[in-house]
N, CA and C atoms of all chains as a GROMACS GRO file, in nm:
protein
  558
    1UNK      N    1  -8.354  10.574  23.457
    1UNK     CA    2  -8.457  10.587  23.354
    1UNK      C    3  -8.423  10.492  23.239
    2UNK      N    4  -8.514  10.436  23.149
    2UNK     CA    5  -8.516  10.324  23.077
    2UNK      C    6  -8.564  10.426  22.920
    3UNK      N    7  -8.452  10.411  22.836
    3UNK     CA    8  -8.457  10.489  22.676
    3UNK      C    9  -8.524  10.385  22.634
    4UNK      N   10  -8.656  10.426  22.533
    4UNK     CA   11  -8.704  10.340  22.481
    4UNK      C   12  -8.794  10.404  22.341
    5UNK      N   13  -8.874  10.346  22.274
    5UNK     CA   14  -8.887  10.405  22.136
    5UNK      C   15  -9.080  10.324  22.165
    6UNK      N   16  -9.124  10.459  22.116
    6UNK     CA   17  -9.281  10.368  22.105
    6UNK      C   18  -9.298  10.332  22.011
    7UNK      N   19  -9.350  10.174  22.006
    7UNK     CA   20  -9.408  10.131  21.903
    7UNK      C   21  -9.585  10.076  21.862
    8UNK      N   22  -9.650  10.173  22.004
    8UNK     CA   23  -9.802  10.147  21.961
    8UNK      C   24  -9.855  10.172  22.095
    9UNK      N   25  -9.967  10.150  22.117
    9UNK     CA   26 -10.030  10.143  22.229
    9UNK      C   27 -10.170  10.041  22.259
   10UNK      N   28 -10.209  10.037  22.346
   10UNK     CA   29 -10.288   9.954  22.396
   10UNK      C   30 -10.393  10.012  22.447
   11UNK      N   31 -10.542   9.931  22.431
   11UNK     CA   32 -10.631  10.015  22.542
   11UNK      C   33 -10.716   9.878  22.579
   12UNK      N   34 -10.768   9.928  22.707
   12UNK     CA   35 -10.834   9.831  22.797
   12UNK      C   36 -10.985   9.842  22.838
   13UNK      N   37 -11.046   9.760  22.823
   13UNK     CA   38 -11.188   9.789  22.885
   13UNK      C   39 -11.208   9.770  23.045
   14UNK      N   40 -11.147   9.672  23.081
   14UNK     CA   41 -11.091   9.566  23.201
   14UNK      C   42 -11.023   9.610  23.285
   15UNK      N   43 -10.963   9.716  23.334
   15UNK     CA   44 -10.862   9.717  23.408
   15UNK      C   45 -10.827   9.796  23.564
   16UNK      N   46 -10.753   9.826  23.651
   16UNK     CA   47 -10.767   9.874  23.783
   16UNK      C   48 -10.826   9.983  23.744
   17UNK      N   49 -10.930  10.040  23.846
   17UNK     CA   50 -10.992  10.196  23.800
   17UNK      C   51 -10.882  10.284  23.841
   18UNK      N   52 -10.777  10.287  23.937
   18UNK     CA   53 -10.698  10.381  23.860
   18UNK      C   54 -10.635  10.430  23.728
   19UNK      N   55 -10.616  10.301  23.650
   19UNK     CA   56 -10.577  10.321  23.508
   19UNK      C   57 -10.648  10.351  23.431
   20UNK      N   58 -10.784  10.361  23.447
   20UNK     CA   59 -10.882  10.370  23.373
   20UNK      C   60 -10.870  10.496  23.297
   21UNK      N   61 -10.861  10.535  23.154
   21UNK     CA   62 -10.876  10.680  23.054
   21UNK      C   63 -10.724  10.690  23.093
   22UNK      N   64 -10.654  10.598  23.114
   22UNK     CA   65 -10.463  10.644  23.096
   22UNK      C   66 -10.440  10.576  22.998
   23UNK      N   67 -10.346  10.725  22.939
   23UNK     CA   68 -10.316  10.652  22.790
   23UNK      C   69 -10.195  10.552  22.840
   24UNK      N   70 -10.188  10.437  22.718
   24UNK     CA   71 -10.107  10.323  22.793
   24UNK      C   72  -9.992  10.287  22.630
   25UNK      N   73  -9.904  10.322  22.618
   25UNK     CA   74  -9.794  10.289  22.519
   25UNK      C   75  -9.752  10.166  22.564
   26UNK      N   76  -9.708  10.110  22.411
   26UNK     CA   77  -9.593   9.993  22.405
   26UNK      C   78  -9.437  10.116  22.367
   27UNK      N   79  -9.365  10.075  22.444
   27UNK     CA   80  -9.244  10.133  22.420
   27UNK      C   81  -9.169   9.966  22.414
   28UNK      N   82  -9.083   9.999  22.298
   28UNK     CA   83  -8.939   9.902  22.286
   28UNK      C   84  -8.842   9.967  22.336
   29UNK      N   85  -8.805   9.889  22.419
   29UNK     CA   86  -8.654   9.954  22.535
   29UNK      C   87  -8.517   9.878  22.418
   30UNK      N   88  -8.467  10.045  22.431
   30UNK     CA   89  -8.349  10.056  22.321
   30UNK      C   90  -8.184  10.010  22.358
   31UNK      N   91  -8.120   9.963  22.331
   31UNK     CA   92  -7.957   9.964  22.405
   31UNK      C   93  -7.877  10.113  22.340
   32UNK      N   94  -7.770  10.126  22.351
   32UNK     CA   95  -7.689  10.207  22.397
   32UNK      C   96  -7.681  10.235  22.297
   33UNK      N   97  -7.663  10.177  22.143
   33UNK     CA   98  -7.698  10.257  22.017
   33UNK      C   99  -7.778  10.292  21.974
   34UNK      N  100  -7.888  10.310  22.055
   34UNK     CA  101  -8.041  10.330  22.000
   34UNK      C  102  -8.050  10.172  21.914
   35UNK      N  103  -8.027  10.079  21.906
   35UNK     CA  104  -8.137   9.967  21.844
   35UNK      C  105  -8.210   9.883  21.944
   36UNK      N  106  -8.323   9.844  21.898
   36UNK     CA  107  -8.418   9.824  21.944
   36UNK      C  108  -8.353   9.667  22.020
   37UNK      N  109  -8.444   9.609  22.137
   37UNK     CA  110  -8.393   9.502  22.189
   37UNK      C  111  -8.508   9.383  22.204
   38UNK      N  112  -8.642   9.434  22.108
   38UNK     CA  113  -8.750   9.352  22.094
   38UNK      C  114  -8.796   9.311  22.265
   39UNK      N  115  -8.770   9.397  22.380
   39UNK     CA  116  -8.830   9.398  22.517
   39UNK      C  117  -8.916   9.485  22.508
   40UNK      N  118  -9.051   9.483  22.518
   40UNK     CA  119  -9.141   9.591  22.580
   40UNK      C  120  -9.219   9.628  22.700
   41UNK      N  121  -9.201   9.734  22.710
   41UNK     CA  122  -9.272   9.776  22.839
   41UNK      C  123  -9.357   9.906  22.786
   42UNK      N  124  -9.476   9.814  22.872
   42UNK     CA  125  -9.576   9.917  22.920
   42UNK      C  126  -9.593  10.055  22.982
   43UNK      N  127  -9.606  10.167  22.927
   43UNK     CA  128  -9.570  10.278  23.001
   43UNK      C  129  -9.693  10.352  22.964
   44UNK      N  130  -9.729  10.407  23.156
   44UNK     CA  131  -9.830  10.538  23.148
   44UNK      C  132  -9.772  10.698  23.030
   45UNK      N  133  -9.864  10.768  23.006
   45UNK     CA  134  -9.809  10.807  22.895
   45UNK      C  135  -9.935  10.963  22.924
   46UNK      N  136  -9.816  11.091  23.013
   46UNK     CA  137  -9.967  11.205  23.021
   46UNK      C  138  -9.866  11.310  22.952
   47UNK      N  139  -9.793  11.325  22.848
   47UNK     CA  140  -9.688  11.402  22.828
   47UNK      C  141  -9.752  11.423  22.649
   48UNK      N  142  -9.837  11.330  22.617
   48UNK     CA  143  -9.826  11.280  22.458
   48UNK      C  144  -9.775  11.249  22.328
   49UNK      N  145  -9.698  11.199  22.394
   49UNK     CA  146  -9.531  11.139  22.283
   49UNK      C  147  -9.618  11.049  22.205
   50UNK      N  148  -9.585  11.069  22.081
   50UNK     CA  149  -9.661  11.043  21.963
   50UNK      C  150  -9.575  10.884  21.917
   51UNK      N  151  -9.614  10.807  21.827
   51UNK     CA  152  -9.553  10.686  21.815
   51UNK      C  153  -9.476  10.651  21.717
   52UNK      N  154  -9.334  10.635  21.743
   52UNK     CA  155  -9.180  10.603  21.681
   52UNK      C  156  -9.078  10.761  21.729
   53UNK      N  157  -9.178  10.836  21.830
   53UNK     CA  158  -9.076  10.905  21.921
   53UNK      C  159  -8.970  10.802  22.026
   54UNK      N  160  -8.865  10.868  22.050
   54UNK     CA  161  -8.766  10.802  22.210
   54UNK      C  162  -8.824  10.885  22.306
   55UNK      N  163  -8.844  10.783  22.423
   55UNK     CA  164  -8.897  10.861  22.531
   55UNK      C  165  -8.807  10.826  22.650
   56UNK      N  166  -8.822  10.888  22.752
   56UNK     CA  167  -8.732  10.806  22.888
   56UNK      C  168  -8.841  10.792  22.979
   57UNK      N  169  -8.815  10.633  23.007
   57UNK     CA  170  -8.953  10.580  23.092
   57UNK      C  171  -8.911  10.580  23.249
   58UNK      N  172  -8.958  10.596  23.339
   58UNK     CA  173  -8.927  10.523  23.479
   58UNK      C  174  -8.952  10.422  23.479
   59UNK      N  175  -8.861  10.378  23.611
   59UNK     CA  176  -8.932  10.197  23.640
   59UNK      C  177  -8.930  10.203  23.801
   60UNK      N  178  -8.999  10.354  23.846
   60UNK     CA  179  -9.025  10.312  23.967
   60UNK      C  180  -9.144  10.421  23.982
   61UNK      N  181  -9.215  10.334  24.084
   61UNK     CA  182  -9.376  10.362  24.092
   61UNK      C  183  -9.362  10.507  24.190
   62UNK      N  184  -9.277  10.500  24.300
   62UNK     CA  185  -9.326  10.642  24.335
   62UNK      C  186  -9.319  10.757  24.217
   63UNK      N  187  -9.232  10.786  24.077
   63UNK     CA  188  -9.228  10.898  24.047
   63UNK      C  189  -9.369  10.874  23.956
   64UNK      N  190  -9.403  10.728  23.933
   64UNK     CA  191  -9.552  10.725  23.818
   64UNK      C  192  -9.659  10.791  23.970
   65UNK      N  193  -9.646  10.801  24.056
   65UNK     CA  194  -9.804  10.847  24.150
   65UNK      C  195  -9.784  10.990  24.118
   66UNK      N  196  -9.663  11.017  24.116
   66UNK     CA  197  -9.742  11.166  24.081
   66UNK      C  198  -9.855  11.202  24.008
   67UNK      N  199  -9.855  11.164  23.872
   67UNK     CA  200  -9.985  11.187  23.843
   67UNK      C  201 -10.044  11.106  23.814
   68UNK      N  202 -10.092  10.992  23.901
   68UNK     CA  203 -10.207  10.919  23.923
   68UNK      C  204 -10.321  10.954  24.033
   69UNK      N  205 -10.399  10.969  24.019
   69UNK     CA  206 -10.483  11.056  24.072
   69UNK      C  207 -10.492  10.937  24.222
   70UNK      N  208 -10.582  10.772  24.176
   70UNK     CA  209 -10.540  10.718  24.288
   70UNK      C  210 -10.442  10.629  24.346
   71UNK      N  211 -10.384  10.645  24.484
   71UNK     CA  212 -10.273  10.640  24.483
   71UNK      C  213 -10.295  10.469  24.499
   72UNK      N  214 -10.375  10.402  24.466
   72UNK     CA  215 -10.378  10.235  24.472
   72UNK      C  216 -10.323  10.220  24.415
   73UNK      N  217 -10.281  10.282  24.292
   73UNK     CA  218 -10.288  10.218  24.074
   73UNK      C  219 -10.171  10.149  24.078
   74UNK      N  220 -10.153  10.020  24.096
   74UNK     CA  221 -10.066   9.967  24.062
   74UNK      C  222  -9.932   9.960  23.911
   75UNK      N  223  -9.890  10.078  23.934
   75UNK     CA  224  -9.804  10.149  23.785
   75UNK      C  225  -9.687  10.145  23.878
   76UNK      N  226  -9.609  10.109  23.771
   76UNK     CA  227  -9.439  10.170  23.764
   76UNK      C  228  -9.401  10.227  23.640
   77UNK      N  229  -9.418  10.207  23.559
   77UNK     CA  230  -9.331  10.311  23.446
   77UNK      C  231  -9.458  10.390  23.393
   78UNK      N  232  -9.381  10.511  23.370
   78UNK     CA  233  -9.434  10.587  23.318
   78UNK      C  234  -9.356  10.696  23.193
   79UNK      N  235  -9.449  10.758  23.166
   79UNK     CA  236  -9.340  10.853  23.024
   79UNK      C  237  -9.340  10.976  23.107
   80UNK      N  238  -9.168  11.001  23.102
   80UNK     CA  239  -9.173  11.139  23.156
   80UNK      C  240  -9.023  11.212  23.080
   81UNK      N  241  -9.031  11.199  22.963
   81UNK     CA  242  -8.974  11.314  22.865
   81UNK      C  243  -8.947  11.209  22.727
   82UNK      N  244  -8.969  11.335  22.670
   82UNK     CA  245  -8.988  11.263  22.499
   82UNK      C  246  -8.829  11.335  22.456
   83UNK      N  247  -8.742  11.202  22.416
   83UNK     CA  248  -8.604  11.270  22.389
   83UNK      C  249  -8.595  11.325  22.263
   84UNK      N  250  -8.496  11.417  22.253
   84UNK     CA  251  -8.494  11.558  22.103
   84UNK      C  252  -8.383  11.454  22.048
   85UNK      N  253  -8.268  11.420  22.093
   85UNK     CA  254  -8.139  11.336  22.026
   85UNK      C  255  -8.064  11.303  22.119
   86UNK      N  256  -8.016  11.171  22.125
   86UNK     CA  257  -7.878  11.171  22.194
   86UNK      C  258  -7.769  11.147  22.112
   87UNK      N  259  -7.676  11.219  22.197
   87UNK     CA  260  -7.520  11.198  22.145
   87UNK      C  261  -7.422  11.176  22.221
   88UNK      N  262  -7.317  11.125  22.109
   88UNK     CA  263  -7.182  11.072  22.172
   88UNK      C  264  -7.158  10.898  22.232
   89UNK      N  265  -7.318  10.855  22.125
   89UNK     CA  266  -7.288  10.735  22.179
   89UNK      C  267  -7.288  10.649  22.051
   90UNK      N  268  -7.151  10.531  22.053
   90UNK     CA  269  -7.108  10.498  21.894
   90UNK      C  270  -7.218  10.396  21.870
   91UNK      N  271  -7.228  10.434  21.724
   91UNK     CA  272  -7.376  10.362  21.676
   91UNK      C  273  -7.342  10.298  21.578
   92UNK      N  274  -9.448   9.769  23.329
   92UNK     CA  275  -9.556   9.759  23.321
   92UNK      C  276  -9.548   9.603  23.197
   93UNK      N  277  -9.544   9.532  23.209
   93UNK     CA  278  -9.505   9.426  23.123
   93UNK      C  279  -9.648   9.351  23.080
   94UNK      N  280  -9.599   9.275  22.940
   94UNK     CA  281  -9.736   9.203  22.874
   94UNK      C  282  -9.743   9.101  22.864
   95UNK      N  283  -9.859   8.968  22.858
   95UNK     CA  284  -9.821   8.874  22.882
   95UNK      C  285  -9.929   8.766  22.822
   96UNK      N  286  -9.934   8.650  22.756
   96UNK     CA  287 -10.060   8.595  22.737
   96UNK      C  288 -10.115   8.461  22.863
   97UNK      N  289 -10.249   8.494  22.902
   97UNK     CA  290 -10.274   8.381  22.942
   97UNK      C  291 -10.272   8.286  22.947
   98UNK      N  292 -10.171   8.097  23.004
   98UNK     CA  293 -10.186   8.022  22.968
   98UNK      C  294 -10.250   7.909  23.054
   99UNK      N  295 -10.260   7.963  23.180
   99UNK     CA  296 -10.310   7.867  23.289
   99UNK      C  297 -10.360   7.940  23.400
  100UNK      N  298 -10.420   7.855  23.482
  100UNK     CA  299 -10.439   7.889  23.629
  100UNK      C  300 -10.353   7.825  23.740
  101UNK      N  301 -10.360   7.864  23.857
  101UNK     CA  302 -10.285   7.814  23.946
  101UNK      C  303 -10.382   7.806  24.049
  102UNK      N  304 -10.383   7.692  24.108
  102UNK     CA  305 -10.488   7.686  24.238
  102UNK      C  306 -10.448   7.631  24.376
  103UNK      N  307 -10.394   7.715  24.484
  103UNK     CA  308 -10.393   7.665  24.590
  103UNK      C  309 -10.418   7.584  24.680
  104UNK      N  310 -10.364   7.488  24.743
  104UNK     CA  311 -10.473   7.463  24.846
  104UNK      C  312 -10.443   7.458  25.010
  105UNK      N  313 -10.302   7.510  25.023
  105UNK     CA  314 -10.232   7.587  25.159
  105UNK      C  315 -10.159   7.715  25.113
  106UNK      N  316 -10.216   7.839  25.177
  106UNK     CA  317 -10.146   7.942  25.175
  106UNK      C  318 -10.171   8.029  25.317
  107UNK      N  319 -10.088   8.172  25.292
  107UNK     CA  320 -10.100   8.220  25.425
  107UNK      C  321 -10.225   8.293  25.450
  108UNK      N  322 -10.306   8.326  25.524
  108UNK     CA  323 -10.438   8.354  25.536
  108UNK      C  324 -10.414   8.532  25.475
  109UNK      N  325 -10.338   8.624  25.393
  109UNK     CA  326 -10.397   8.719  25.334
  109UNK      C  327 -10.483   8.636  25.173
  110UNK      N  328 -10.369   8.561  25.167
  110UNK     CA  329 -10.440   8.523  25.024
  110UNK      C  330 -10.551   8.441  24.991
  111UNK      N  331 -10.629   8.461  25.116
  111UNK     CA  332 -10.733   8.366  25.071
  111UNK      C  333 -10.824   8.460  25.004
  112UNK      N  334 -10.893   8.322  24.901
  112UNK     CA  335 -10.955   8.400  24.793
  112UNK      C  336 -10.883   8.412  24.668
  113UNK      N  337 -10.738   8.433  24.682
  113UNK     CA  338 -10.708   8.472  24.551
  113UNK      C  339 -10.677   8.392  24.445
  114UNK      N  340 -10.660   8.516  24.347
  114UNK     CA  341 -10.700   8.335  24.212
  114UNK      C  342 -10.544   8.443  24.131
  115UNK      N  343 -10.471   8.279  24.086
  115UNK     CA  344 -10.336   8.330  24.000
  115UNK      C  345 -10.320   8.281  23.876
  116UNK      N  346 -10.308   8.373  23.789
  116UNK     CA  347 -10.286   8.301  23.620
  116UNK      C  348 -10.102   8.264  23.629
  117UNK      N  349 -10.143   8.181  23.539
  117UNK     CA  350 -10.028   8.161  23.430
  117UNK      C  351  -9.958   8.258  23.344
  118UNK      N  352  -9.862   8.323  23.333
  118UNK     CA  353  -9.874   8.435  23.215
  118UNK      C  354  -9.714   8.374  23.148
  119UNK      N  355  -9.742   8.398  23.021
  119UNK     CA  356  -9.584   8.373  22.951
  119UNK      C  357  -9.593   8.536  22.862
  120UNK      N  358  -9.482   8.584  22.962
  120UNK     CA  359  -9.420   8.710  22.882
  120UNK      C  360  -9.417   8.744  22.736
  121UNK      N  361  -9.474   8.900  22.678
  121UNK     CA  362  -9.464   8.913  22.556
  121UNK      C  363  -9.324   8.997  22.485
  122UNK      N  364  -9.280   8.972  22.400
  122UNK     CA  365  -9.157   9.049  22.324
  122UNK      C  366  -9.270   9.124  22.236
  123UNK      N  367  -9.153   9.210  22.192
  123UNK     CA  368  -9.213   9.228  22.021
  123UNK      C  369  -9.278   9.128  21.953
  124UNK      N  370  -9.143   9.048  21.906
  124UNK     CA  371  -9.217   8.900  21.846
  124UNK      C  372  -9.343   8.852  21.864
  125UNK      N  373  -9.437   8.858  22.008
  125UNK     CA  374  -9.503   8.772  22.048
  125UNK      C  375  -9.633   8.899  21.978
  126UNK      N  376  -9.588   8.989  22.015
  126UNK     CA  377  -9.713   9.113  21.986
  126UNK      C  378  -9.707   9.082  21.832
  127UNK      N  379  -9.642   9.059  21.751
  127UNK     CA  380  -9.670   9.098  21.638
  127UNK      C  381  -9.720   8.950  21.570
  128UNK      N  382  -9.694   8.847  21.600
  128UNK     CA  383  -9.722   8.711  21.589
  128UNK      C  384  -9.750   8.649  21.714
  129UNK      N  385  -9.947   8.654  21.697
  129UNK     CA  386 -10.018   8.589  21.778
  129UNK      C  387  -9.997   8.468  21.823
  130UNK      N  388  -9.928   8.364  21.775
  130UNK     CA  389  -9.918   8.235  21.826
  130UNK      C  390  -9.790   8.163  21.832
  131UNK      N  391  -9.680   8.289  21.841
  131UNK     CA  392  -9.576   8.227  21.902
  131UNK      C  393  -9.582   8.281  22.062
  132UNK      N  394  -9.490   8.197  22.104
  132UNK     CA  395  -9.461   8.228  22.274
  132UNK      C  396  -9.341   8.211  22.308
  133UNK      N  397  -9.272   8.343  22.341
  133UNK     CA  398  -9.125   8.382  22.398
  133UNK      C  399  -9.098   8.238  22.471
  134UNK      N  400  -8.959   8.262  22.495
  134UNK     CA  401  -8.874   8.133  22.590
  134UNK      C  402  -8.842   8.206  22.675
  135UNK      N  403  -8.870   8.301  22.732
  135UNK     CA  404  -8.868   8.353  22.861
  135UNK      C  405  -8.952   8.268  22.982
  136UNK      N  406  -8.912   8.250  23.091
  136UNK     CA  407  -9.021   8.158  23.166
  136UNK      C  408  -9.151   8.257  23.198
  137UNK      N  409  -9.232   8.146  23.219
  137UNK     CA  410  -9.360   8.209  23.252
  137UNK      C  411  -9.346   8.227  23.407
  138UNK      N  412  -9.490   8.355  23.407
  138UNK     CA  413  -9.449   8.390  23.598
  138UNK      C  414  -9.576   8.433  23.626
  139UNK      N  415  -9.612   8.389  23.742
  139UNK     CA  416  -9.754   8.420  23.805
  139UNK      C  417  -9.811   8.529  23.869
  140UNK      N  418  -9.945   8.552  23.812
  140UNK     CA  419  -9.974   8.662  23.836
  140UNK      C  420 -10.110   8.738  23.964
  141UNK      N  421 -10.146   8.776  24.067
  141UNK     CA  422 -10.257   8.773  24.105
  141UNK      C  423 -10.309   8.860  24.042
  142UNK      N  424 -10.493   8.791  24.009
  142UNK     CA  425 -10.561   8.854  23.977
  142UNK      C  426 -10.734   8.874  24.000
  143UNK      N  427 -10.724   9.006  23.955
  143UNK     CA  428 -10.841   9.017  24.039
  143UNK      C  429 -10.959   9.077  23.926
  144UNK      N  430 -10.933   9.077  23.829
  144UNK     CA  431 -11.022   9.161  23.720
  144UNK      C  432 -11.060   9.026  23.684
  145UNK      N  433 -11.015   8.873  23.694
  145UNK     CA  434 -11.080   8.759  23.626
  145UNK      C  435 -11.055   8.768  23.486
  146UNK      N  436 -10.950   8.730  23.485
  146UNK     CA  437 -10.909   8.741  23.361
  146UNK      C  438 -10.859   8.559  23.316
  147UNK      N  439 -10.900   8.508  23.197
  147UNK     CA  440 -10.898   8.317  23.164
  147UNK      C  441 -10.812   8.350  23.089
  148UNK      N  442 -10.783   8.200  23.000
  148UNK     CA  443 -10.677   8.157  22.919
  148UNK      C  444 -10.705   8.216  22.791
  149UNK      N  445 -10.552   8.243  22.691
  149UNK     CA  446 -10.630   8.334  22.620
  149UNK      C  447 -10.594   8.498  22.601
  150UNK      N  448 -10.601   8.553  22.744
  150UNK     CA  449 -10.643   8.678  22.720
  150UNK      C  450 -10.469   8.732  22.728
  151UNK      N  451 -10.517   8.868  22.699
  151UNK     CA  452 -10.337   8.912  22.701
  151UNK      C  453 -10.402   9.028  22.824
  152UNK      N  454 -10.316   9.000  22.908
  152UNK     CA  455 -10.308   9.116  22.993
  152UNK      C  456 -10.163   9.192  23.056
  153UNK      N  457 -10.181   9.298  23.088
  153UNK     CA  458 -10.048   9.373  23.119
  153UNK      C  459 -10.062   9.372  23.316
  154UNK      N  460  -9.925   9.345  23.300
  154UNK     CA  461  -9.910   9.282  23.497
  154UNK      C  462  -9.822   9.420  23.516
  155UNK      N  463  -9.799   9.417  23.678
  155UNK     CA  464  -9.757   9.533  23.713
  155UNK      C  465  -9.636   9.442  23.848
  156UNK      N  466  -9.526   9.471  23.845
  156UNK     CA  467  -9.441   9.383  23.914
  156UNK      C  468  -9.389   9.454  24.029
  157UNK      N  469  -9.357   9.384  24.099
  157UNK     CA  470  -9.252   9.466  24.235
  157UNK      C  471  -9.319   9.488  24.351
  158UNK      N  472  -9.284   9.660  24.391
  158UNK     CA  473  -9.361   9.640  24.551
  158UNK      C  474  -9.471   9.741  24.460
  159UNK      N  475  -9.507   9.847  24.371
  159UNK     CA  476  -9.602   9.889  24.298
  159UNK      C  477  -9.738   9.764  24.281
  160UNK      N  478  -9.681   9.625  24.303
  160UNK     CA  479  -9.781   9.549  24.300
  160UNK      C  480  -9.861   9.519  24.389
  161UNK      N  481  -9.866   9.571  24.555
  161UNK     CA  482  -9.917   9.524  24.663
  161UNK      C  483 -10.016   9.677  24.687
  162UNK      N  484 -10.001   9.799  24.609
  162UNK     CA  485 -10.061   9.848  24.593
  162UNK      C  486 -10.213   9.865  24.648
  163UNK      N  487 -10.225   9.808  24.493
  163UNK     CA  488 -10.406   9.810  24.520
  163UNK      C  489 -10.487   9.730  24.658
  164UNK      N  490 -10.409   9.661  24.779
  164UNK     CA  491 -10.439   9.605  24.846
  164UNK      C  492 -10.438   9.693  24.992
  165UNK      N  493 -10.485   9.696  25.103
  165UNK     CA  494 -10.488   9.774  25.222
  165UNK      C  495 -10.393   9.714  25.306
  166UNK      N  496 -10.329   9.586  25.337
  166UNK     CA  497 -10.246   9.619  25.432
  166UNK      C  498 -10.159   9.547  25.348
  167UNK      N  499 -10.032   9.475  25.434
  167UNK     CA  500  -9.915   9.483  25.357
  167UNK      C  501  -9.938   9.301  25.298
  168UNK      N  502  -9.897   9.291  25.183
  168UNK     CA  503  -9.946   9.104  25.086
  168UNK      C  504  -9.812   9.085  25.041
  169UNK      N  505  -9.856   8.957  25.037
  169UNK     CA  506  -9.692   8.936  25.016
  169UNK      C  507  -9.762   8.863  24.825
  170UNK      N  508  -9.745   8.937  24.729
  170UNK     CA  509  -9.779   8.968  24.618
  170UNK      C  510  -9.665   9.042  24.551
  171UNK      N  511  -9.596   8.968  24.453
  171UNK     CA  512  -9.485   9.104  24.422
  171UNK      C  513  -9.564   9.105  24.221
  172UNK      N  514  -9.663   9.027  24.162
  172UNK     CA  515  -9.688   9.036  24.084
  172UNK      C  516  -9.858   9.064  24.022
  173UNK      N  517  -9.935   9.172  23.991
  173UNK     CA  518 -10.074   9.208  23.968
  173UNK      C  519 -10.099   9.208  23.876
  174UNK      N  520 -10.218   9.197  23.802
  174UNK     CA  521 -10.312   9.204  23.696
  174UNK      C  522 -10.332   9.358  23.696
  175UNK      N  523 -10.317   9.439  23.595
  175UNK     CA  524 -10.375   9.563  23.614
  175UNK      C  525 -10.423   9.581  23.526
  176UNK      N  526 -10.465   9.531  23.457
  176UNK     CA  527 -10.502   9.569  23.313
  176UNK      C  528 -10.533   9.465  23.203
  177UNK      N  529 -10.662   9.434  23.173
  177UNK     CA  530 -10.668   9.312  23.013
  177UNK      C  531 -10.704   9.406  22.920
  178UNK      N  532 -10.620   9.359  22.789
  178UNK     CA  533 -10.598   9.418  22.676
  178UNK      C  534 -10.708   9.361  22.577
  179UNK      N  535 -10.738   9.483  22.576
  179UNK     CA  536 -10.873   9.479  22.449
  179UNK      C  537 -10.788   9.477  22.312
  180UNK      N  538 -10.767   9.617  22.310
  180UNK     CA  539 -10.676   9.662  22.117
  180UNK      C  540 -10.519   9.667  22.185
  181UNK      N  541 -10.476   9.629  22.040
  181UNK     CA  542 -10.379   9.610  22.057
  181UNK      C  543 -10.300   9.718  21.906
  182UNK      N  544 -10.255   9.838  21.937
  182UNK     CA  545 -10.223   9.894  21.814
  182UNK      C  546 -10.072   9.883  21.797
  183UNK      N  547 -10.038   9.877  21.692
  183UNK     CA  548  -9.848   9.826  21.657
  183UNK      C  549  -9.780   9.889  21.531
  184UNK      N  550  -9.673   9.946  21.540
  184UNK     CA  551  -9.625   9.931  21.450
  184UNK      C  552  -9.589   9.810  21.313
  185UNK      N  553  -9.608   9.808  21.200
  185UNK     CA  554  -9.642   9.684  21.116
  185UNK      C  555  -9.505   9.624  21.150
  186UNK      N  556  -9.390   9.677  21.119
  186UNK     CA  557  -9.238   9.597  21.066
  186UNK      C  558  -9.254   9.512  21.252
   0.00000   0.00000   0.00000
């Protein structure tokens, strides 16, 4: 799983009709002290992590089909837990 | 799920007979940086994308990479990079 911090989101008029009405975040993928690494990824988002939460993204498409209704939708990451804190890691 | 701005096309003129038909952009990868300042462009290399929503130069669209990319297609393509998405709004944190 990929720690990362949202910093906005995106919406599309254009895009595969599976994605279509999925909410779609910019997450900044964080390093090991939590600072930011100015990389973003795109992540499906059905949990509703609000923006400048940490979330933990996948980066593999079978666990994003779960809830994609069709199974074409070309997705790999997705949001699947909004983190409370981590610790024990020197910052 | 990565972002990217339009800068070219790519046009075939020998490939293997799934891809006929298909049309491939140009895309140069977005950072932060690039989202928040429209007219710079990362030094990351650029990487090609198939697409199928018709998407020109210009546009920012979000690609979908790997084997998640052969997806939307019925039998097996040898495609490891898709268009899934052109970006209308773009909402951001300011800093």
């Amino acid at each position: 799983m990929i720690l990362a911090k949202i910093v906005g989101n995106v919406t599309s008029a254009v895009c595969h009709p599976g994605i279509e009405g999925v909410r779609l975040l910019l997450c900044e993928v964080l390093d090991d002290a939590g600072n930011a690494t100015g990389k973003i990824i795109g992540a499906a988002d059905w949990l509703g992590a609000g923006e400048g939460s940490k979330v933990l993204i996948t980066a593999d498409g079978d666990a994003a089909q779960l809830h994609v209704e069709d199974p074409n939708t070309p997705l790999r990451n997705a949001v699947f837990g909004i983190v409370d804190h981590v610790e024990g890691v020197k910052s | 799920m990565r972002f990217g701005k339009v800068i070219g096309k790519v046009v075939l003129n020998q490939h293997c007979d799934q891809l006929a038909g298909s049309r491939w952009l140009v895309v140069s990868p977005m950072g932060k940086a690039e989202f928040q300042n429209e007219d710079s462009y990362s030094n990351e290399p650029s990487t090609i994308v198939y697409d199928a929503l018709g998407a020109n130069e210009g546009s920012i669209i979000g690609f979908t990479e790997g084997g998640e990319a052969t997806l939307p297609f019925d039998g097996p393509m040898p495609v490891d990079s898709y268009n899934a998405v052109i970006v209308d709004q773009i909402q951001m944190e300011a800093k």
